[in-house]
N, C-alpha and C positions, 0 to 999 in steps of 0.2 A: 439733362445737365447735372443731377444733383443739386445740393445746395453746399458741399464741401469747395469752401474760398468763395461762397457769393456774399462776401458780408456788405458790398455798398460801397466801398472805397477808403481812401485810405483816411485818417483820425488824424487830429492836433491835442495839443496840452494834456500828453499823458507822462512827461517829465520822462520819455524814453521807454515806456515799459510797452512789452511787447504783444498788440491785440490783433488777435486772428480776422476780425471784422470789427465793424464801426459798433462803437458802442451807444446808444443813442439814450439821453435823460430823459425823460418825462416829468414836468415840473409840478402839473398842477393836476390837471383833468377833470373830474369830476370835483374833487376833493373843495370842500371849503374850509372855515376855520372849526368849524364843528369835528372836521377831523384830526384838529392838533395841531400843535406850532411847529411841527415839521412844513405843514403845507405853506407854501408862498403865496399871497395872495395880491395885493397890491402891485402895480410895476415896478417899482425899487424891490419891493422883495424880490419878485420872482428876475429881475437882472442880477441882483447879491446872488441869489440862491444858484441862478447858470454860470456866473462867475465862477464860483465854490464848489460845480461839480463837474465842470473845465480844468479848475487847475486839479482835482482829483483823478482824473482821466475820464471824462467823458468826451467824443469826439463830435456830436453834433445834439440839439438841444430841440425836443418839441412843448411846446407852450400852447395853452389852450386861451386866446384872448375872452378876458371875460371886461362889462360896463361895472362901473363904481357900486351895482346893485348886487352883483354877481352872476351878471344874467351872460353865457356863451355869446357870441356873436361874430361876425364876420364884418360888421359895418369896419369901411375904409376909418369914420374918428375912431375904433377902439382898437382894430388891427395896427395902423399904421403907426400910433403912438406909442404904442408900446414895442414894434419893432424897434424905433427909435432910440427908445428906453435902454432896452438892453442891448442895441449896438453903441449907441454913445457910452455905455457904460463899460464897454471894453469886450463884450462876445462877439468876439470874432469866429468860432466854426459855425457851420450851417444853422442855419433854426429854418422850425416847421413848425405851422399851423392845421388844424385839422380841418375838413370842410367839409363838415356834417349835419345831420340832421338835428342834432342839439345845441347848433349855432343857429341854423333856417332851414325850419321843418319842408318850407317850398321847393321842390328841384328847381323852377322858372326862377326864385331867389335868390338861391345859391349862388348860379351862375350870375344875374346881376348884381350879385354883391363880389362875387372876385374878377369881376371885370371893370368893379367899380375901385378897387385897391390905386390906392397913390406912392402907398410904400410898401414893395413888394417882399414876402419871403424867400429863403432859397426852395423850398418845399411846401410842398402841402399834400397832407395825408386827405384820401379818398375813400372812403368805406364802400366796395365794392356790394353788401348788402344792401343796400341804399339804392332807390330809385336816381335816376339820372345819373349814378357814377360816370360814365364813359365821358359824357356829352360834359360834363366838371371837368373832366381828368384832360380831354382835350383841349377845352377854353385854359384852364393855367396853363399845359404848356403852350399854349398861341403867345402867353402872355410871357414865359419864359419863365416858370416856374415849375421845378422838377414836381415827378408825382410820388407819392407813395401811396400805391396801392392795396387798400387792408383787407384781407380778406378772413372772414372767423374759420377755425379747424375742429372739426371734433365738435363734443359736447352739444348736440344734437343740432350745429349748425348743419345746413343742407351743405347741397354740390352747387347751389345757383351763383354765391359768390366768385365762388373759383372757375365756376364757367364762364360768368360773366367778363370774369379778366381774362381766360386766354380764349375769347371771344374777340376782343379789344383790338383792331388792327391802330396801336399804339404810333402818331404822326411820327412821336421823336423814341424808338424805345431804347436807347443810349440812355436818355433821363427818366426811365419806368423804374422802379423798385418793386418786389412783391414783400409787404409786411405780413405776416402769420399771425394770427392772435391763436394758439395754441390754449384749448379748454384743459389738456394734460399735457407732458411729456411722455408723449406717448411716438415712442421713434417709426413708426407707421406711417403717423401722418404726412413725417418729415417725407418719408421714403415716397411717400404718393405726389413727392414736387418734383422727381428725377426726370417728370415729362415735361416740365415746364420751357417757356422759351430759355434764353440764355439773359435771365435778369438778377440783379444780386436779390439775395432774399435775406429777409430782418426777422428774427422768431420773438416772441414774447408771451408770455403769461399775467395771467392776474390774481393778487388774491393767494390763496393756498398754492396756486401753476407758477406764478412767477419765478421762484427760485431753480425747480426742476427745469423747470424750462429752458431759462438762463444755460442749467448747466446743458443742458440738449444743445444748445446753441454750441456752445464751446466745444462741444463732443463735433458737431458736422460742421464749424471754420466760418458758420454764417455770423451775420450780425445779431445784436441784442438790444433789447429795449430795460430798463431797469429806471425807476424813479415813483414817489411817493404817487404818482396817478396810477402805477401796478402796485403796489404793495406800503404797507408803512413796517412793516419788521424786517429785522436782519436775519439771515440764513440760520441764526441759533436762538430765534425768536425772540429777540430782545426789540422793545422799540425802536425806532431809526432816529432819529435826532435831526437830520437834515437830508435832503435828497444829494451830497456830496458823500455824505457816509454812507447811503445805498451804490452810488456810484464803487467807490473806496472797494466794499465788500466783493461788486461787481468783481470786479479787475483782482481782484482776490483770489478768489475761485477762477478764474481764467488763469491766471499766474501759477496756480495749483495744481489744474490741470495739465499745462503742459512742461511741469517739474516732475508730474508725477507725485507732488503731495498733496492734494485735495484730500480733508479728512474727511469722513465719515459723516457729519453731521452737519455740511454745508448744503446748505442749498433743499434740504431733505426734509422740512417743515410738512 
């Protein structure tokens, strides 16, 4: 298939501006307050902060629900109230929660804690490295919850991930996504998904990959992942200030690229 035009579908509250794939924020992830007051931490933060990178153009939003200690989690009281949180608060595109091993190390867990959900996400990311992905990936969708499928590239991840997914005879694969987590920008890897089924695919980096990446993304029409759980500096290394102004710079370089003035020194950290 390639992954040119598989960016996920189509995006809200980018004030018109024109994105080749779905732009997707990442709010929080690992990060706590030790990494700076960019990270959102609290529920009202991290609603403000998806608000702020909405009306910036981000088109759908993943949140990592953590308890008042800061501990990851999947229980139905920390998930569901903070879905609450930042739909009452006015985010309205998709949110996604992750369902990993740094929420419940258990696969037999996992699965009884997203079946145990009252208020449900439109998503949920699935780390296909991860024991029991498949048998997760099919309980949400039972439960009508899209998947995002993550799988790592490069950087001495193996093949078992990416096996693992198109191993997957997927109940619903209209609602599968393949996420990349890209160790470089390194346009190989991308080339090694033209066998894939026909599902949209999401690329991202972390860290020093995040911005190359980004622009790898923009170069093949797929989606992008961008927010302080990839990276806390902007494409010219300055800190970020907020996961809106990561967004912001996002859409920046996307906008660059397809005028043709992308300088020289975005994204290139």
């Amino acid at each position: 298939m390639g992954v040119s035009g598989a960016g996920g579908g189509g995006r809200a509250g980018d004030g018109g501006r024109a994105v080749a794939g779905v732009l997707q924020v990442a709010l929080n992830g690992s990060r706590d307050a030790a990494d700076g007051a960019a990270v959102p931490l609290s529920p009202g933060d991290l609603a403000r902060s998806a608000l702020e990178a909405v009306a910036a153009g981000a088109g759908e939003v993943l949140v990592h629900p953590r308890t008042p200690c800061g501990r990851e989690s999947l229980s139905p009281r920390v998930v569901g109230p903070l879905l609450e949180e930042m739909r009452g608060a006015g985010v309205r595109v998709p949110l996604t929660v992750p369902a990993a091993v740094a929420a419940e190390p258990d696969p037999a867990g996992r699965l009884e804690r997203v079946r145990s959900w009252t208020v449900l996400p439109d998503r949920a990311a699935v780390p296909f490295a991860e024991p029991g992905a498949r048998e997760l990936a099919a309980a949400l969708l039972e439960r009508g919850v899209a998947v995002d499928a993550v799988v790592p590239l490069g950087g001495g991840a193996g093949p078992e991930p990416l096996a693992r997914f198109l191993e997957w005879a997927a109940p619903e694969p209209a609602r599968v996504r393949l996420v990349a987590e890209l160790a470089e920008a390194d346009p190989a890897l991308v080339a090694g998904l033209r066998w894939l089924p026909p599902v949209p695919v999401v690329l991202y980096g972390r860290e020093d990959a995040a911005w190359p990446v980004l622009r790898l993304a923009v170069r093949c029409g797929a989606g992008a992942r961008i927010g302080v759980a990839q990276v806390l500096r902007l494409p010219d290394g300055r800190p970020a200030r907020s996961n809106a102004e990561l967004v912001a710079a996002a859409l920046d370089l996307r906008d660059g690229a397809a005028t043709g003035t992308a300088t020289g020194t975005a994204g290139s950290r």
